[in-house]
C-alpha positions as CSV (number, residue, x, y, z in Angstrom):
1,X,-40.7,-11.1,51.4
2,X,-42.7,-11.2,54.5
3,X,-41.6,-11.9,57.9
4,X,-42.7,-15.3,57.8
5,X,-41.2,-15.9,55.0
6,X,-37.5,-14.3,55.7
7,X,-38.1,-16.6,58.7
8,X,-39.3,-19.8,56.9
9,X,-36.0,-19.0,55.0
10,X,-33.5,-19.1,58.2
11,X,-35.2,-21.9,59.5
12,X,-34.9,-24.3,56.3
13,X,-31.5,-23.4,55.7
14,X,-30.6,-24.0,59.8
15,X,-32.4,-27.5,58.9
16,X,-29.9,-28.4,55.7
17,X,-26.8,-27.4,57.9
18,X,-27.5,-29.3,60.5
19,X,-28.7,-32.9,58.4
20,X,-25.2,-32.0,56.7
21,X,-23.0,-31.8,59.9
22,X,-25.2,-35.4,61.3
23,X,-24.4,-36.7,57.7
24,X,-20.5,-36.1,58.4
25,X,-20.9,-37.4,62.2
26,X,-22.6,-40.7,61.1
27,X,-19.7,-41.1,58.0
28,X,-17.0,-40.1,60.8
29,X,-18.6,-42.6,63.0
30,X,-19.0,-45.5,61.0
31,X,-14.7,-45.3,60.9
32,X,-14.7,-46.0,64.3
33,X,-17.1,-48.9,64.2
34,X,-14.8,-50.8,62.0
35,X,-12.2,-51.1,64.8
36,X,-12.1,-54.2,66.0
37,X,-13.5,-55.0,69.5
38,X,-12.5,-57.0,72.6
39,X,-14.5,-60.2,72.2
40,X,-17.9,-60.9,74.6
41,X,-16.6,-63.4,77.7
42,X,-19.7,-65.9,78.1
43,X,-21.3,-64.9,81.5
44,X,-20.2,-66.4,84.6
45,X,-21.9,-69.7,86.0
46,X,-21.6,-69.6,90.0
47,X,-22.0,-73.9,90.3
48,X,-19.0,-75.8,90.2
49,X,-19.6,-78.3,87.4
């Protein structure tokens, strides 16, 4: 196998590690998006109604 090749290698299987560890991040992640959340106060109004 030629250099490029041996290198072609490493890099590809660098590229399936790291699309497997993102894979588990997002999964990981989407259990913490599911908790629930303080709810959004309507903004301020500054004049007295």
């Amino acid at each position: 196998m030629s250099d490029r090749d041996e290198r072609a290698a490493r890099l590809a299987e660098q590229l399936r590690l790291n699309l497997r560890r993102r894979k588990a991040q997002a999964r990981a992640g989407q259990d913490n998006d599911t908790a629930p959340r303080a709810p959004i106060s309507p903004p301020r109004r500054d004049d007295p109604a």
